[in-house]
C-alpha positions, 0 to 999 in steps of 0.5 A, spaced: 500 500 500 502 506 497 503 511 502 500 519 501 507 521 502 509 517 496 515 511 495 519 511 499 525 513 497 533 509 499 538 512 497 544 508 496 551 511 495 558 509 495 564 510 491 565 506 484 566 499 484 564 498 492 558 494 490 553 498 489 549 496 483 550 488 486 546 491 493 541 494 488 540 488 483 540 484 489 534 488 492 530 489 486 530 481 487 527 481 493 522 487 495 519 487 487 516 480 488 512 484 493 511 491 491 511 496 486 519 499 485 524 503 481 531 505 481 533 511 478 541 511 477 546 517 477 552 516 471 556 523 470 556 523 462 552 514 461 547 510 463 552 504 465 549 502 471 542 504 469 544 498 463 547 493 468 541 492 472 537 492 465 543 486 463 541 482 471 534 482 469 533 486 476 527 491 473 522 490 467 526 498 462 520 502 465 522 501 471 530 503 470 531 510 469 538 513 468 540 520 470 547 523 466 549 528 471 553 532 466 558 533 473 559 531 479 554 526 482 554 529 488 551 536 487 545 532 484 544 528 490 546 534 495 546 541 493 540 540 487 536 534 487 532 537 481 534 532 476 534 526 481 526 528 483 524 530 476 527 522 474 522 519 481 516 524 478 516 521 471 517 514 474 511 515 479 507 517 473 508 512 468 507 507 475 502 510 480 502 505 485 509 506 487 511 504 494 519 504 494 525 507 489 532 506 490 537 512 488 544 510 486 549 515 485 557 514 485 562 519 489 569 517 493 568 522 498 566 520 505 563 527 506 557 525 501 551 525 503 544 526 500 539 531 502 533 530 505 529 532 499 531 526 496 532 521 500 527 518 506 533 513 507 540 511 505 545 506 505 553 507 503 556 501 501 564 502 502 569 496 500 575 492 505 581 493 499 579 501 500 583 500 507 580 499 514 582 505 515 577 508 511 571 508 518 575 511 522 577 516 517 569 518 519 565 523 515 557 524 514 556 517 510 560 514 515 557 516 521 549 518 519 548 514 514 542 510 516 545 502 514 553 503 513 556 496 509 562 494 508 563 489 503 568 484 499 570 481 507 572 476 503 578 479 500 580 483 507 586 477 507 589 477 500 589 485 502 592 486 509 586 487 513 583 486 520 576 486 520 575 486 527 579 493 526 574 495 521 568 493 526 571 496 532 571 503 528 565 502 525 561 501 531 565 507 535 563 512 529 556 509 528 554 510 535 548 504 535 546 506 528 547 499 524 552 497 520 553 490 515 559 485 514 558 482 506 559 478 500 554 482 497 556 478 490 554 472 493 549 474 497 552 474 504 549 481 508 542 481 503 538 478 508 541 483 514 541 489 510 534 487 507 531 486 515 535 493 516 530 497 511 524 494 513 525 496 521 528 503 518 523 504 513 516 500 515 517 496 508 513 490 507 
């Protein structure tokens, strides 16, 4: 049952290759058996991750939307959602019992965030081989994202990395918000992630 506020809207951020069109398609899997759901992905100058979820078979075409930022995709989640809210509004026409978008967007910078106009709820995605430093280093996505997800655990011995480390500093910089340890390319972390947003969220 749609809500009179409209979807609920999940953005999902993360630097490139962290494993953020992974979490989304495997997301899509999920929740589309039992709700009416879009993505709308970001892409400086293509639609690449837009074309990867049509390629997984995540969502029928008309229910993918990719937005060309034209520059920095941080501005278009943060300072001027316009193109991103526009994208929700045309999805929200052509599919009028929407009840959940994801919005994923790129970006390295740990001081990224997206603003409230856009996302209801959001998710940042970081990856082991980036260095277990990177929760201590702290910032906006660290610290007050709603879901923190830290993925590829496996390749934390091939690249040097304690990962009790990475969980101690995870949990000093989030205080008690929750956090995930996956394989999201098999599925590990899915289920986790999926009980989070249901108890953030209120979906299903």
């Amino acid at each position: 049952m749609r809500s009179p506020h409209g979807p609920l809207r999940v953005g999902i951020g993360g630097p490139v290759g962290a494993g953020k069109t992974t979490l989304v398609a495997a997301l899509c899997k999920v929740f589309s058996k039992d709700i009416s759901m879009a993505v709308v992905t970001n892409d400086i100058y293509t639609r690449e991750d837009a074309d990867a979820l049509l390629r997984l078979q995540a969502l029928s075409s008309n229910r993918i939307k990719g937005v060309e930022t034209g520059g920095c995709p941080h501005t278009a989640i943060r300072e001027d959602a316009s193109i991103n809210i526009a994208a929700i509004e045309e999805l929200c026409e052509v599919h009028p019992d929407l009840e959940l978008v994801l919005i994923e967007s790129g970006g390295d910078n740990l001081s990224a965030t997206f603003s409230p106009e856009l996302a209801d709820m959001t998710i940042y995605v970081i990856d082991v081989a980036a260095g277990e430093e990177i929760p201590r280093k702290g910032g906006p996505a660290i610290t007050r994202s709603d879901i923190l997800i830290i993925n590829k655990t496996d390749l934390a011995p091939h690249v040097g990395v304690n990962l009790d480390v990475m969980k101690r500093d995870t949990e000093k910089m989030r205080a008690q918000r929750p956090y995930v340890f996956g394989q999201l390319k098999f599925g590990k972390g899915i289920k986790e992630i999926i009980n989070h947003m249901e108890n953030i969220g209120g979906i299903r």
